[in-house]
Residue, then its C-alpha position, 0 to 999 in steps of 0.5 A: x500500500x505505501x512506496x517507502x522512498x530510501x533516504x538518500x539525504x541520510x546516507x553518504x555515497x558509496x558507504x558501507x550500510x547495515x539494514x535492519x528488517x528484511x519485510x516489506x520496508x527493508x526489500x525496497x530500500x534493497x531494490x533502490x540501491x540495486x537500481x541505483x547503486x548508491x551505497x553498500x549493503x553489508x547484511x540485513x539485520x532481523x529478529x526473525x533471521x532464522x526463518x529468513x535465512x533462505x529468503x532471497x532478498x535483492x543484491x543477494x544480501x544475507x539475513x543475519x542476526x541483530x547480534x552481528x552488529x557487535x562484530x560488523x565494524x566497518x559500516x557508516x549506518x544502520x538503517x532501520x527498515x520499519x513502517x512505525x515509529x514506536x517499533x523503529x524505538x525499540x529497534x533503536x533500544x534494541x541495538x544500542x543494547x548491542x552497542x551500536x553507535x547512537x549517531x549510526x542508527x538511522x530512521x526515517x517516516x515514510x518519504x512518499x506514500x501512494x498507490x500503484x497506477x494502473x498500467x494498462x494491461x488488461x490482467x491483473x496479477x496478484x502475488x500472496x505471499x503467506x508468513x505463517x505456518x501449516x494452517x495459516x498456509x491453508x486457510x489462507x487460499x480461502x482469499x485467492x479462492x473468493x477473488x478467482x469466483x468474482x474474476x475468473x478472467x484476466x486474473x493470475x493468483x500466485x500463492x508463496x508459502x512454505x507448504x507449497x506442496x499441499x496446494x500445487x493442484x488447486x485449480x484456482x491458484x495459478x502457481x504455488x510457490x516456496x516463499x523463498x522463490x519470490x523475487x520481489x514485487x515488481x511483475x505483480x500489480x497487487x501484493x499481499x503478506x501475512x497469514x491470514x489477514x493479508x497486508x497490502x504491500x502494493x495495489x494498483x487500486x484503479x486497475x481493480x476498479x477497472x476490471x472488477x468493481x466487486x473486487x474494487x468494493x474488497x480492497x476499499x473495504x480492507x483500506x478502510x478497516x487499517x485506517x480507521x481500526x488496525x493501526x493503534x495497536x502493537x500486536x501483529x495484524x494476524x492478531x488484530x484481525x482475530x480480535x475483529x472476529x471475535x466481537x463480530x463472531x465470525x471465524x479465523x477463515x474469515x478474518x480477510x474477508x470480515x465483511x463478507x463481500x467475497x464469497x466465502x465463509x467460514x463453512x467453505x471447503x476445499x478440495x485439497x488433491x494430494x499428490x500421492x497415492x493414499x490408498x497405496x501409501x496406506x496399505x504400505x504401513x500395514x494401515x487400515x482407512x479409518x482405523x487407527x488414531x493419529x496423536x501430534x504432540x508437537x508440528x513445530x520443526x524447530x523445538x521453540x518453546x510454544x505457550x500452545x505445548x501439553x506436557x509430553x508425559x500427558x501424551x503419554x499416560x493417555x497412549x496408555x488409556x487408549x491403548x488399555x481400552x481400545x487395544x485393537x487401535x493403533x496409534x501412530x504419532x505423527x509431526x516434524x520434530x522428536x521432542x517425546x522419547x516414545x522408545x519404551x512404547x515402541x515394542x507394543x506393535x499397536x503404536x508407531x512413531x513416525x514423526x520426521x519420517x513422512x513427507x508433508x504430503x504422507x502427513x496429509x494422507x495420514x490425518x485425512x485416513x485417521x479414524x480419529x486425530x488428537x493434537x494441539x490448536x496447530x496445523x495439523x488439525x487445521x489440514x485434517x479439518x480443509x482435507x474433510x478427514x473427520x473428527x479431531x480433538x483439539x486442546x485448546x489453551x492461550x487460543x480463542x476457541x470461539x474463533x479457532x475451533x471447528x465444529x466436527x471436533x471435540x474442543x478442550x480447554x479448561x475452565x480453571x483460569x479466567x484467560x480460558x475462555x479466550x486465551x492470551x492469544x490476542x493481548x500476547x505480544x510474543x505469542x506462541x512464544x512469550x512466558x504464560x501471563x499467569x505461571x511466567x516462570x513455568x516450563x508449560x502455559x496454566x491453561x494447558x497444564x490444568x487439561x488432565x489426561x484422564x479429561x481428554x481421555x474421557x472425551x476420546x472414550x466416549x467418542x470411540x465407543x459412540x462410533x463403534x455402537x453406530x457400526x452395530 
């Protein structure tokens, strides 16, 4: 949405520079200099460098940690690349903690803020570019979708994301790509960033117009809800966005679409085709559709602490209550990482660890053949509930089940502390990753800890049971 001008008056000629912040603010400072040549970027400085370190940025420059800075000497500048002032100050805090100079840190407003003028063309191109994880990687194509049913002419959607793979056969997206092949925003006329809640980075408001006036009314729309309502608070928009659906009581699908003027909801499917073989994939485990039960501790791949976590010796005393009353069910544990030592369990042939031996695709056949899924409020769940797999229970805890939670599953949380009834997601700053709000010195958020094994199984219990009666 805003052209962010580099501050050529600030920086001299032909110095050597550091800039802090590889987002949208950052890749156009990158893209001046590439054009003009006017200084040397040495690296880009983020908090985030360890999901961006594959991220290809303009001048090829690396993604680095701000710690750099302490042993980078030779540069004139760092140039903070942010859109707000209150968080330029605390980058500012930030590296003069690190010991940067104050007279080399350097922020500017916005030199210039406009829209993209219409070129002419008669397509309309849109690139998607989806930050989040699994479930955001899939409830996001609920936006690509809606706009290809209002324009299905002269329109290419291109979806960038990390779990490409889930989505290369979707007929209205265009391309599927990893976020890390995308090269920068000048072939797209429309460019959106997040999760979810997709930012404007840059539109081309008169050629929407031009080509689909419903699409026009969308866009308006969204501008409308950042100026008047999104722009006060210092939580990330994803978040903003779900705050917005809770007082309007709407779902996290349609936290893009929250005036309903594209047409989708809540309530819209998606025909996700898998490329592989499920029935062949499944019969090479010895499996059987719809009779056994997949657990997921855990998706992360990087073993980050996440206020969303149960404890593991949970997950284990309740594979130990299945296993006593419903011995003909076999459990495969399923996910990215190995955070949960199972080997005791692994000589009982009625559970199977297969976390970080599947593909993403294998993960997908696995939870859309499971008679039965039991995880977290993470991806997983999320990818079973848009592969219309079935039942799920999800445990919820510093998440909005009021928003998050699908109807076909069994929603846990528990009723102990008064931040259940919500959770700390939307006032949680570092979320999934800061301290409890109520135990900060805890290894585990309260809201999970309260949840028993013996609740959970209960709920499983008498869902089995109910199921295994229907067949009778």
């Amino acid at each position: 949405m805003k052209k962010f001008l580099f501050p050529y008056e600030l920086i001299k000629k032909d110095s050597d520079i550091l800039i802090f912040g590889a987002g949208y603010v950052g890749r156009q400072y990158l893209q001046a200099i590439e054009k003009t040549g006017y200084c040397n970027v040495k690296y880009v400085l983020d908090n985030n460098y360890k999901e961006l370190s594959d991220a290809k940025l303009p001048l090829g420059v690396k993604v680095v940690a701000p710690e750099f800075a302490m042993q980078c000497k030779n540069y004139s500048a760092v140039l903070i690349a942010v859109k707000y002032n209150d968080m330029a100050t605390k980058i500012k805090r930030q590296l003069l903690i690190l010991g940067v100079e104050n007279d080399k840190i350097i922020f500017t407003k916005e030199n210039a803020v406009e829209f993209i003028e219409d070129n002419g063309a008669e397509t309309l191109r849109i690139a998607f570019l989806c930050s989040g994880g699994l479930g955001d990687d899939i409830a996001g194509v609920l936006l690509p979708k809606g706009m290809r049913e209002i324009v299905p002419k002269n329109l290419v959607l291109d979806y960038y994301c990390r779990t490409y793979q889930l989505l290369e056969n979707l007929d209205f997206i265009d391309n599927a790509y990893h976020i890390s092949q995308f090269t920068g925003n000048d072939k797209y006329d429309i460019v959106l960033t997040g999760h979810r809640a997709f930012e404007i980075e840059k539109l081309a408001l008169t050629k929407v117009k031009r080509i689909s006036e419903k699409l026009y009314q969308y866009f308006v729309d969204i501008l409308d809800i950042y100026e008047n309502i999104l722009n006060f608070e210092d939580i990330s928009t994803s978040h903003r966005f779900l705050k917005l659906c809770e007082i309007l009581n709407k779902s996290f699908l349609e936290q893009c679409n929250i005036h309903d003027i594209l047409p989708f909801n809540r309530n819209t499917k998606l025909q996700l085709n898998l490329s592989i073989d499920i029935e062949n994939y499944i019969k090479s485990l010895n499996l059987k559709n719809k009779q056994f039960i997949t657990i997921c501790e855990n998706d992360s791949s990087k073993n980050n602490y996440d206020i969303r976590f149960w404890h593991p010796q949970n997950f284990l005393a309740l594979c130990d209550m299945i296993n006593k009353d419903f011995p003909d069910k076999i459990i495969i544990w399923i996910g990215n990482s190995i955070t949960t030592d199972i080997s005791s369990k692994l000589d009982n042939p009625r559970i199977i660890d297969l976390r970080g031996k599947t593909s993403l695709t294998e993960l997908a056949a696995l939870l859309k053949c499971a008679e039965l899924h039991i995880g977290l409020e993470s991806g997983p769940i999320h990818l079973r509930h848009f592969l219309d797999g079935g039942t799920s229970v999800c445990l919820f805890g510093p998440t909005s089940i009021s928003t998050l939670a699908y109807d076909e599953n069994i929603n846990i949380r528990s009723s102990k502390y008064p931040c259940s009834e919500n959770g700390c997601m939307l006032v949680h700053k570092k979320f999934p990753h800061g301290a409890c709000l109520i135990s900060p010195k805890t290894d585990y958020s309260a809201c999970m800890e309260a949840l028993s094994p013996q609740e959970v199984h209960k709920c499983i219990y008498d869902y089995l049971n109910a199921q295994n009666g229907a067949k009778f």
